[in-house]
C-alpha positions as CSV (number, residue, x, y, z in Angstrom):
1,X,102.8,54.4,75.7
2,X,99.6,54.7,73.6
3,X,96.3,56.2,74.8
4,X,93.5,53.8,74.9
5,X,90.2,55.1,73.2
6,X,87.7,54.2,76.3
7,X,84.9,55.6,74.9
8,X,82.8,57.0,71.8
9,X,80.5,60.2,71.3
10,X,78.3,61.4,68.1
11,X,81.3,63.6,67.1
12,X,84.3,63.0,69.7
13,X,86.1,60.5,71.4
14,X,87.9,61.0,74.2
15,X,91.3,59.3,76.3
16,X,92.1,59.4,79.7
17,X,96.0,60.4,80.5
18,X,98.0,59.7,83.7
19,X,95.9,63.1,85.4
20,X,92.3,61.9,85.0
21,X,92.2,64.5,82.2
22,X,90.9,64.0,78.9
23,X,91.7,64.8,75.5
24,X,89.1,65.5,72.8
25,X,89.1,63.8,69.3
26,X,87.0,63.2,66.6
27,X,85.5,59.9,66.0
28,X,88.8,59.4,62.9
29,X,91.2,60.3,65.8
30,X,92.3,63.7,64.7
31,X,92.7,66.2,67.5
32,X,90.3,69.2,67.9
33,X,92.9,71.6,67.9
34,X,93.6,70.2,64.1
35,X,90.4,70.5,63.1
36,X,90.1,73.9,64.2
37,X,93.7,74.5,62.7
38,X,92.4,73.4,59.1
39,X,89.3,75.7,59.5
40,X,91.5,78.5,59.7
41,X,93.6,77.6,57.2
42,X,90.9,77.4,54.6
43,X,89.7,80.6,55.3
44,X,93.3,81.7,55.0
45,X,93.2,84.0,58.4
46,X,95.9,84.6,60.8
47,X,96.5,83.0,64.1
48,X,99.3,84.3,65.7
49,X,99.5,84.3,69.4
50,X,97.9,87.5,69.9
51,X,95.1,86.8,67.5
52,X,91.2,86.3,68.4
53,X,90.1,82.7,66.7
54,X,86.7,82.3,68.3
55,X,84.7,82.6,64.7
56,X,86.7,79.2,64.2
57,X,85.7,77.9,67.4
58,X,82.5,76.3,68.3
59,X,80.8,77.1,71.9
60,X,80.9,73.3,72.9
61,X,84.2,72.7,71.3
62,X,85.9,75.0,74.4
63,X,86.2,71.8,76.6
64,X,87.2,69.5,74.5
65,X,90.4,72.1,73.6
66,X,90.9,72.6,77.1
67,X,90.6,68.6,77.7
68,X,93.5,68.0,74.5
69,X,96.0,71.0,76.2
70,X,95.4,69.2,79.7
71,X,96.9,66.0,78.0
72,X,100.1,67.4,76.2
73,X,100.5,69.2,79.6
74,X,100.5,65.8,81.5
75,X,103.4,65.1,78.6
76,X,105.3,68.6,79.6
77,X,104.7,67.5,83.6
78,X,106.6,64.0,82.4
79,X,109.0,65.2,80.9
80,X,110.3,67.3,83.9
81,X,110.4,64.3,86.0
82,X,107.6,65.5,88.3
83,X,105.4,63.1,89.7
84,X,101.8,63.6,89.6
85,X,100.8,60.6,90.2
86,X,101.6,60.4,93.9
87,X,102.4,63.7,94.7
88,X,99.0,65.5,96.1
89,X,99.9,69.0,94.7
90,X,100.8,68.0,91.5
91,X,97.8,65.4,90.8
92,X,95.8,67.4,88.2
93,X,97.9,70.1,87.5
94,X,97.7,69.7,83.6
95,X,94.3,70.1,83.7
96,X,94.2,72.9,86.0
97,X,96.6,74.9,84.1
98,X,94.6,74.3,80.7
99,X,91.2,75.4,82.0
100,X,93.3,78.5,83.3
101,X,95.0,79.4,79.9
102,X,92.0,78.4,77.6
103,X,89.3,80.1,80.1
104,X,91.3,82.8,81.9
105,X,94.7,83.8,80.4
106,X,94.5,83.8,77.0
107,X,90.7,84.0,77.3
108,X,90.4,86.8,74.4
109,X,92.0,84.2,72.2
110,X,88.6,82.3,72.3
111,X,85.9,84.7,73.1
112,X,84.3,87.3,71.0
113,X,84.9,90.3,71.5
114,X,82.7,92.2,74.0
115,X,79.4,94.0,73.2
116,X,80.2,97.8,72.7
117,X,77.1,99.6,73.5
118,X,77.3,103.1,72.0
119,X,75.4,105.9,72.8
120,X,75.5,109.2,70.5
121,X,77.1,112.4,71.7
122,X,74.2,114.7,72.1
123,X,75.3,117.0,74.2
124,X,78.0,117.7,71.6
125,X,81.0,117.4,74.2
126,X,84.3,118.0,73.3
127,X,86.5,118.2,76.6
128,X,89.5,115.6,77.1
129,X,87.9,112.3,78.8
130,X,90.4,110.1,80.8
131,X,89.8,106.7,82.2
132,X,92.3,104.8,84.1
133,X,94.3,103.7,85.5
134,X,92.7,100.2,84.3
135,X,94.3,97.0,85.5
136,X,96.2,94.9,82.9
137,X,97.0,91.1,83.1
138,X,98.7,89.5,79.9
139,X,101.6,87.4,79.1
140,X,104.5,87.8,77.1
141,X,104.3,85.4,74.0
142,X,108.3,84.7,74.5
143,X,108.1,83.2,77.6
144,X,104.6,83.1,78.5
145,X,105.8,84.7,81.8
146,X,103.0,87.1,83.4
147,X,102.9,90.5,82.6
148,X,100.9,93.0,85.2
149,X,100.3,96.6,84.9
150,X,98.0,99.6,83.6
151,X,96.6,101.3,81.2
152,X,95.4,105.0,80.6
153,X,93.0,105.9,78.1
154,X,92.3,109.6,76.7
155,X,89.9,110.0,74.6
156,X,88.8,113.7,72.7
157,X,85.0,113.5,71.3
158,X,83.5,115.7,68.9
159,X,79.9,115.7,68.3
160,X,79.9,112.5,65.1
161,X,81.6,110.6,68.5
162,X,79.7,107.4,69.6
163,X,80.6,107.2,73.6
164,X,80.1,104.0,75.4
165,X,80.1,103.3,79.0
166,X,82.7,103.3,81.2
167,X,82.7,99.6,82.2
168,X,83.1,99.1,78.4
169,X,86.7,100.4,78.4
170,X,87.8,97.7,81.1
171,X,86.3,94.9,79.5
172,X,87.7,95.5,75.8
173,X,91.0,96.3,77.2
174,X,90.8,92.7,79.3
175,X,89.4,90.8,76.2
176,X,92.4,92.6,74.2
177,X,95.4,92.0,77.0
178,X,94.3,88.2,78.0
179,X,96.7,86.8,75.0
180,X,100.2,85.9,75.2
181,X,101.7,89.3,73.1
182,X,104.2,92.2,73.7
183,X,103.3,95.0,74.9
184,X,104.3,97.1,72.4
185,X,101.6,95.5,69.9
186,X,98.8,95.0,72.8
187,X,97.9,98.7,73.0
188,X,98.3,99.9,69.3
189,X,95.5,97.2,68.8
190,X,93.7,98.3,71.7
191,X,94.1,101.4,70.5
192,X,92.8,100.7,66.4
193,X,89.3,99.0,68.3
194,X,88.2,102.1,70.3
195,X,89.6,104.3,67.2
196,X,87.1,102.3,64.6
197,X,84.1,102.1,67.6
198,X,84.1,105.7,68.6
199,X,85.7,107.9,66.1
200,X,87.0,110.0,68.5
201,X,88.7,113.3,67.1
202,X,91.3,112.3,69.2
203,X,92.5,109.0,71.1
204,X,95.4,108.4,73.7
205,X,96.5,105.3,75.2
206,X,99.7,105.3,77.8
207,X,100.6,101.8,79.2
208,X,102.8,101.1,81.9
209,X,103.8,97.0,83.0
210,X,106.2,94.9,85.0
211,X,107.1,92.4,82.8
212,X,107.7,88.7,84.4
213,X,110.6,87.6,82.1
214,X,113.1,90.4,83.5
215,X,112.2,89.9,86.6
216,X,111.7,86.4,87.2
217,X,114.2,84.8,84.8
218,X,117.1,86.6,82.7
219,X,118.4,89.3,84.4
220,X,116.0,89.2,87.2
221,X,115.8,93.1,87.4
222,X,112.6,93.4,90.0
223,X,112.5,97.2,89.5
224,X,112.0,97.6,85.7
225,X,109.0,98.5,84.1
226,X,108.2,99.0,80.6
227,X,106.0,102.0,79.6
228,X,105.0,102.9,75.8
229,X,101.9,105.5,74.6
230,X,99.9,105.3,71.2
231,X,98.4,108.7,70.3
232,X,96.1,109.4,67.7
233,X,94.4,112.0,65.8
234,X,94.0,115.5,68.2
235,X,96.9,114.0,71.0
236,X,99.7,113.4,68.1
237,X,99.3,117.4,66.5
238,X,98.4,118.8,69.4
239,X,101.0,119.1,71.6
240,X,99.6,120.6,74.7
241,X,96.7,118.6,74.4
242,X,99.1,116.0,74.8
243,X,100.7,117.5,77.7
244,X,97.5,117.6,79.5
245,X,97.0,114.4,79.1
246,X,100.1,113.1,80.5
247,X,99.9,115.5,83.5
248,X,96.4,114.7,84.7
249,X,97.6,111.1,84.3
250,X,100.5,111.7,86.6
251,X,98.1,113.3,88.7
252,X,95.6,110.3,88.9
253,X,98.5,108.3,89.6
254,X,98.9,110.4,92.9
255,X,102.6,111.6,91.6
């Protein structure tokens, strides 16, 4: 059944679905998500599922994408035969579960990335840094089935190091997991932002993750885990640098 336009804005119009949700459109009837589709395109970037888009989102265009998933979700909700209209749990689901993937899950598809504040190394230090474990939430871009774990960071500073606060770590690693990905290419890209922020003399990442779509689906294995490093610079010549790593990792892990 068509949507009927029920109102009009300066630069959007938007319909009402089955949920009480909305979907944003321009004022000729083409959907956000194709307009932001086409800006991309012209500027002929990338955007994969694990990409960041936000420099061809605008701030107050976050709604209106969240408003045009909520609809084709109502659609997906339809199409499973589940009723939303009188069923209390399910009324609004669609646009519940858009506000969560546009503003929470895949989050660091449509935010910048974090502010790095960087402070110089002037006290010239040059001892093995590790912070972790740090708490990772992402979802695999096969199934968009969760996928929880943690993440270990070792970093080797020399004295042309910049060195930024510890609080920065966590939120660059959230802003780089909250994207539907593997987890194979999640941490080598974690890895290349801190690498071209801090110029460390040598960088380490370890990640280890339960990953939803073996356990929940598939072969429903509860006890697997997937764990994969990246190590650069100091960590990948320097074998018993290395090996210190990994051990005082083990060690923070209470092992």
């Amino acid at each position: 059944m068509p949507r009927k336009i029920v109102t009009k804005v300066s630069k959007t119009a938007t319909a009402k679905t089955k949920s009480g949700s909305t979907q944003s459109r321009r004022d000729d009837g083409v959907p956000l998500s194709q307009v932001i589709r086409k800006r991309i395109l012209a500027q002929k970037a990338r955007f994969h599922a694990n990409d960041n888009i936000a420099e061809f989102i605008k701030p107050d265009e976050i709604e209106g994408l969240v408003d045009e998933v909520a609809d084709k979700l109502q659609g997906v909700l339809e199409s499973l035969v589940i009723d939303t209209q009188s069923d209390h749990n399910t009324r609004g689901t669609a646009y519940r579960v858009a506000k969560m993937y546009v503003n929470e899950v895949f989050n660091g598809r449509y935010t910048p990335q974090p502010s790095l504040t960087r402070f110089p190394n002037i006290s010239r230090l040059n001892e093995l840094m590790i912070i972790g474990p740090i708490a990772v939430k992402s979802a695999c871009s096969h199934h968009l089935c969760p996928i929880m774990g943690r993440v270990w960071i070792g970093v080797l500073p020399d004295k042309q190091t910049a060195l930024i606060g510890l609080s920065k770590y966590a939120r660059i690693t959230e802003w780089v997991m909250c994207r539907p990905q593997i987890q194979e290419e999640a941490v080598v890209e974690l890895a290349n932002i801190l690498e071209e922020k801090m110029k460390p003399t040598g960088l380490a990442l370890v990640m280890e993750a339960d990953h939803f779509c073996m356990q929940w689906r598939g072969v429903k294995d509860l006890n697997s885990k997937m764990v994969n490093s990246v190590m650069r610079g100091s960590f990948l010549k320097d074998a018993n640098l290395r090996r210190e790593f990994l051990a005082l990792m083990d060690k923070n892990q209470g092992k």
